[in-house]
N, C-alpha and C positions, 0 to 999 in steps of 0.2 A: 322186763322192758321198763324201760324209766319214764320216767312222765312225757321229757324232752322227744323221746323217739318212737311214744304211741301217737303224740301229734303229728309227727311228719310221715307215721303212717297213715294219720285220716288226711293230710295235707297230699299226700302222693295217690290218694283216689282210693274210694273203698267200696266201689262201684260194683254191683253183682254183672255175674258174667252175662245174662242175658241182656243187660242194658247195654253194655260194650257190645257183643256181637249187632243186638240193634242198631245203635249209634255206628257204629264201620258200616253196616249194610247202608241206612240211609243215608249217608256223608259217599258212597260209591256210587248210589245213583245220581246226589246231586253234582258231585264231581262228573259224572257223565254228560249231565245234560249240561253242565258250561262247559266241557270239550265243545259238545254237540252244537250248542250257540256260535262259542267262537269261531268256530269250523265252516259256519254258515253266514255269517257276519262279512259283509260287499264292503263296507269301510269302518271307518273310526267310529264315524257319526251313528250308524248302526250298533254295534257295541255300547255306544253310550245309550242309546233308545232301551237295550236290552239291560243294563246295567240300574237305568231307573224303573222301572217295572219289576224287576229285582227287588230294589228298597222298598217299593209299593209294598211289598207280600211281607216285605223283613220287620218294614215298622207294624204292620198285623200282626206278626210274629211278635214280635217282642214286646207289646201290647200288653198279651195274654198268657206265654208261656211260660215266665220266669217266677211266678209261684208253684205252678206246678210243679217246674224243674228243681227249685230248689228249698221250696215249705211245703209243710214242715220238714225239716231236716233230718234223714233216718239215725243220724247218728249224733245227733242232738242232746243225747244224754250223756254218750260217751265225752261228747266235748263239755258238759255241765262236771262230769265226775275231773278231768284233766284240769276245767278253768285255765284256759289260755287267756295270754292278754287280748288285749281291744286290738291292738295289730297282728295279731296271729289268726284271730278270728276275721280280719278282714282280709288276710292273704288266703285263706281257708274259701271265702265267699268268692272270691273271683275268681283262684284257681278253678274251679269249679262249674266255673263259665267260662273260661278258657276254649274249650273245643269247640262250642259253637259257636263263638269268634274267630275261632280259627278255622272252621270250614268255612264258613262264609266270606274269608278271605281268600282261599284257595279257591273257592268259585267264581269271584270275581277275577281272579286271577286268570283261568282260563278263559272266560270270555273276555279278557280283553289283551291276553298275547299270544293268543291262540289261531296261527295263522299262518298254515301250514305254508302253500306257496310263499311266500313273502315275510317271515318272521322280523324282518328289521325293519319292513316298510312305517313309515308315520311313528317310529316307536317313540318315538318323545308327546306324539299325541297318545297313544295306549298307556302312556304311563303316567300321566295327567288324569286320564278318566278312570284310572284304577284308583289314583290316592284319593280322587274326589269323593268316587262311591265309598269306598273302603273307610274313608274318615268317619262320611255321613253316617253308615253303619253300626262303624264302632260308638257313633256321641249318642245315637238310640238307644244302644243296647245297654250303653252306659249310666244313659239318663233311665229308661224304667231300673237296670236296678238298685239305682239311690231309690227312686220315689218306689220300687216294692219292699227295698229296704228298712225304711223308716214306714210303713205301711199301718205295724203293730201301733204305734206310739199315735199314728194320729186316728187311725179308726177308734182306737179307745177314746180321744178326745171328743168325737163325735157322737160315741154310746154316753159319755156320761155329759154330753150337750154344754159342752165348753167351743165345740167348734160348730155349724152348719144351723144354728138354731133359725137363723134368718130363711133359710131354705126350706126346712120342712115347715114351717110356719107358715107361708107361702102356697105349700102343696097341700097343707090342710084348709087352707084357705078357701084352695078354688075344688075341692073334692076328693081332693087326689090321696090322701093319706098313703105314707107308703107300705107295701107289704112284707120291705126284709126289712131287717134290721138295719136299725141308724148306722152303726158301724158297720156295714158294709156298703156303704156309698162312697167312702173314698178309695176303693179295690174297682168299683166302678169308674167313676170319675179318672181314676189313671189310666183304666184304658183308653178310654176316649183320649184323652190329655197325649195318653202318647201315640197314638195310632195316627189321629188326626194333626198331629201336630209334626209326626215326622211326617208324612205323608205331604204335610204345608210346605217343609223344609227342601222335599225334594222338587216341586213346584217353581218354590222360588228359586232354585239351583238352574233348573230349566231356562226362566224368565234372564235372568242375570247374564246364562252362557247366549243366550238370543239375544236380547237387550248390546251388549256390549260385543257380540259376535266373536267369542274366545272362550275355549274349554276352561282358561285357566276363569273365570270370571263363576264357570258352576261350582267350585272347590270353595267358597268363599262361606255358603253356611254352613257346611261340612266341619269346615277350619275353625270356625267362630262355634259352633254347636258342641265339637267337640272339646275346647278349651272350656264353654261353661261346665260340662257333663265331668271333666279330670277335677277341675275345681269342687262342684259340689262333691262327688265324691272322696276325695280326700278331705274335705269339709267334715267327715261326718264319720272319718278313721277315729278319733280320738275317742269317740264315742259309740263303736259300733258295736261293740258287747252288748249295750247297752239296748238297741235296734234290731241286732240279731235276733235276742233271745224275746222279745218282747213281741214281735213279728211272725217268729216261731208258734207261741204260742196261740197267737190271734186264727192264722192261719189251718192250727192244728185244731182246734174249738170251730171253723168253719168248715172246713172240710169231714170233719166229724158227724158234722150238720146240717147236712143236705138242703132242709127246709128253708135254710137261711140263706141260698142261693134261691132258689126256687120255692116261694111260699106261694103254695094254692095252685101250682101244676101238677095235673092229673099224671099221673106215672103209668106206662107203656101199658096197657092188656093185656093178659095171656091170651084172648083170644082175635087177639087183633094180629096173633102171629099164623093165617090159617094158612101160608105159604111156605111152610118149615116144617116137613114132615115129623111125625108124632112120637118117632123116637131122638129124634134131637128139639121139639121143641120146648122143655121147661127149662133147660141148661141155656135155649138160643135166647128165650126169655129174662131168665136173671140174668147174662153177660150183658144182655141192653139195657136192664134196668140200670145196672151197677157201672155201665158204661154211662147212662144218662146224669147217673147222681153226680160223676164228676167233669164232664167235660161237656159243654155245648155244642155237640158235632153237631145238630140240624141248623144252627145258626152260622157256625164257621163254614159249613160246606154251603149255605146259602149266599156269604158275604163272597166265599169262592167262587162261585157261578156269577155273581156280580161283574166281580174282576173278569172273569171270562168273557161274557159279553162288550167287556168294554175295551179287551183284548183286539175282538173282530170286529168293531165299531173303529179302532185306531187304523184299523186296515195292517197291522204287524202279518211279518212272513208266517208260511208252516211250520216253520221251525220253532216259533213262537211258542204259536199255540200247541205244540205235540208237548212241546218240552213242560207249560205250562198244565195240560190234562194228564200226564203224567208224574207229574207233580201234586195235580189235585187227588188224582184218585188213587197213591201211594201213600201222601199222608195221612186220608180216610183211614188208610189198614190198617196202618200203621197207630192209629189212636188205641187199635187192640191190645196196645205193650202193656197198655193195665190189668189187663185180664191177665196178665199171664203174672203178674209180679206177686208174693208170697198174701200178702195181705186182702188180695181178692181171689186167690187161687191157691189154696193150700196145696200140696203135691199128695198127700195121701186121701185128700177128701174127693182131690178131680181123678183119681185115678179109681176111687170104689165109685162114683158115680159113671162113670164111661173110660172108655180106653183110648186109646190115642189117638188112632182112627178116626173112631167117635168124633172127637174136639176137635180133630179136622173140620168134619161138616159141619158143626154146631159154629165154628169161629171163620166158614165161610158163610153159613147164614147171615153171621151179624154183621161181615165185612158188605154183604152185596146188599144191605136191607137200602142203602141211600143209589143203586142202579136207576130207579125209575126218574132220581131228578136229575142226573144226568142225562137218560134220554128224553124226556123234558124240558130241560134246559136246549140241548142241541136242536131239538127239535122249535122251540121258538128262533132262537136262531136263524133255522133253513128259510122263515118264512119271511126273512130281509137282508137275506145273504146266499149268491148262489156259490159262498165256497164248502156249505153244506148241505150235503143232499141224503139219501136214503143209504148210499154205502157207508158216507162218514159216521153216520149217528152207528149203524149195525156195528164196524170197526171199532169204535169204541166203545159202546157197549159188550162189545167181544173181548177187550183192552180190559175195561173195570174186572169183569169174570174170572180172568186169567191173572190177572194180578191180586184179586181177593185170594183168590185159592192158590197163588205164593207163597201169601204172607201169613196165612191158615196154618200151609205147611211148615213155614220157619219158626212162627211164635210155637208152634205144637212140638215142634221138634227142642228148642228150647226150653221147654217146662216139661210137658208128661212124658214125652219121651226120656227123661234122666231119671226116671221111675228108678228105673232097674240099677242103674248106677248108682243110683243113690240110696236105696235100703236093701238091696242085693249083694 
């Protein structure tokens, strides 16, 4: 194989099979649930309601997910041994986001031509609030990944206090000394930067189409947001080798390094697990600790319930909010897909330690551990809204159950179960 045609094999995806069968699984359900909006969707105007609450979750989403999704890079080395150029490496980074661009197009898609009686009705309006949302989307997704992009080059300028010194000086001022590391405040800072910033942009999209009383008038920061997002990104082709691999790195030294996310949090208990029976609880144990070290699910499933309430405070239909709790409490499961992946789950270590079975119930333990704030959440809810009452909260509490011990069964069948197939 010659150099030219082992890149356009990492170039054409070198994705383990269980990431692809996940990634198809979760792109079916949320292809379902924009059938199921569009389906329910009384006009235009409604589709577009649905369509910005959408971007609400998307600009969260793409916040935070695009280092994990794509740093440090598994094949990383292989692309250091080939040395592609600065534009191969930057056709290499996008392709590679590619599909999440492209599901979240096709979901916008269905909710806004998705209409079963009347397919042609208003259609010059449905297709106005598809490019509108679709742009704004695409200039978010675009803009975190320049700024997680170049992420390497400036956290380093901030460790060696060329950048931010005005800032912590400041916080050492008034008491505040901080506890991670200096280079890790611009990994912060972009979330906020971009979360709150697209989240501003769909606002103003709001205000503009009110303001001037025309769908075409919301499309305007979308249109504008995504010309700057095409620009700085090609801005920073010439040099993205450069960005990549420095980035790479940064990333790969933080994630290694747990403490550097979280300096001075106390890490889960063994004994604080006294609801996990005592032959799955040391396994339901480490999967949460090792699930804590990398991903803030008590804070994402919190900012979730946020959104939630402010779902039923907007007064949105059922359709809404089904689509949205089902959303919530799939993606919870679904943060499992690390556990199953080689580097936290070796296959012949999870299989001398329990059997498949087993990793059933140990990885619905640790799907259902976040159930009480769920029924918690609905339950303050009921107590200023009678569209919930004592079935709703039970119903979906019965919803999270059944769907923890899905996704139990899938990621399990995905890994320990290829036991046999694989050294058999």
């Amino acid at each position: 194989m010659t150099t030219k045609d082992a890149f356009t094999f990492l170039l054409k995806g070198q994705t383990e099979r269980t990431a692809r069968l996940t990634f198809w699984v979760t792109a079916a359900v949320c292809v379902y649930l924009g059938l199921y909006l569009g389906l329910h969707a009384e006009s235009s105007g409604e589709r577009m309601v649905y369509l910005r609450y959408l971007n609400f979750l998307i600009c969260g989403f793409f916040a935070f997910i695009i280092p994990h999704l794509r740093f440090p890079d598994r094949s990383r080395f292989m692309l250091q041994t080939l040395n592609p150029s600065s534009a191969g490496l930057f056709r290499y980074y996008l392709r590679s986001l590619f599909p999440v661009f492209a599901l979240f197009t096709v979901v916008f898609a269905c909710i806004s031509f998705t209409d079963w009686p009347n397919p042609a009705y208003a259609l010059a309006d449905k297709l106005i609030i598809f490019v509108s949302a679709t742009f704004l989307m695409s200039a978010i997704g675009l803009l975190a990944a320049v700024r997680y992009a170049r992420i390497g080059a400036i956290s380093q300028e901030w460790q060696e206090g060329e950048r931010g010194a005005s800032f912590l000086n400041t916080l050492q001022a008034v008491g505040q000394a901080p506890s991670m590391p200096t280079g890790s405040f611009p990994s912060l800072f972009s979330t906020m930067y971009i979360g709150a910033g697209g989240m501003m942009m769909v606002v103003a999209g709001a205000w503009l189409g009110g303001v001037f009383g025309s769908v075409y008038a919301e499309a305007v920061p979308g249109v504008l947001l995504l010309a700057i997002a095409i620009a700085k990104l090609y801005g920073i082709k010439p040099v993205f080798d450069r960005f990549f691999y420095h980035t790479n790195a940064f990333y790969n030294e933080l994630f290694l390094n747990p403490k550097a996310v979280e300096e001075g949090r106390e890490p889960l208990r063994f004994d604080a697990l006294y609801w996990v029976p005592g032959r799955w609880k040391a396994a339901a144990w480490f999967s949460m600790l090792q699930l804590d070290r990398k991903l803030p699910a008590g804070r994402l499933l919190v900012v979730g319930h946020l959104l939630l309430w402010s779902l039923f405070y907007t007064g949105v239909n059922d359709a809404v909010i089904s689509g949205f709790l089902v959303l919530l409490i799939g993606g919870k499961c679904m943060l499992g897909y690390r556990l199953v992946t080689p580097a936290f789950a070796p296959l012949l270590f999870q299989y001398r330690l329990h059997g498949p079975a087993d990793w059933i119930a140990v990885r619905f333990f640790t799907n259902i551990r976040w159930v009480p704030l769920l029924a918690i959440s609905l339950f303050v809810v009921s107590l200023v809204s009678q569209r919930v009452d004592a079935s709703f909260i039970g119903y979906w509490v019965a919803a999270d159950l059944l769907i923890s011990l899905a996704a139990a069964v899938l990621l399990t069948t995905l890994h320990e179960f290829r036991f046999r197939k694989v050294y058999q």
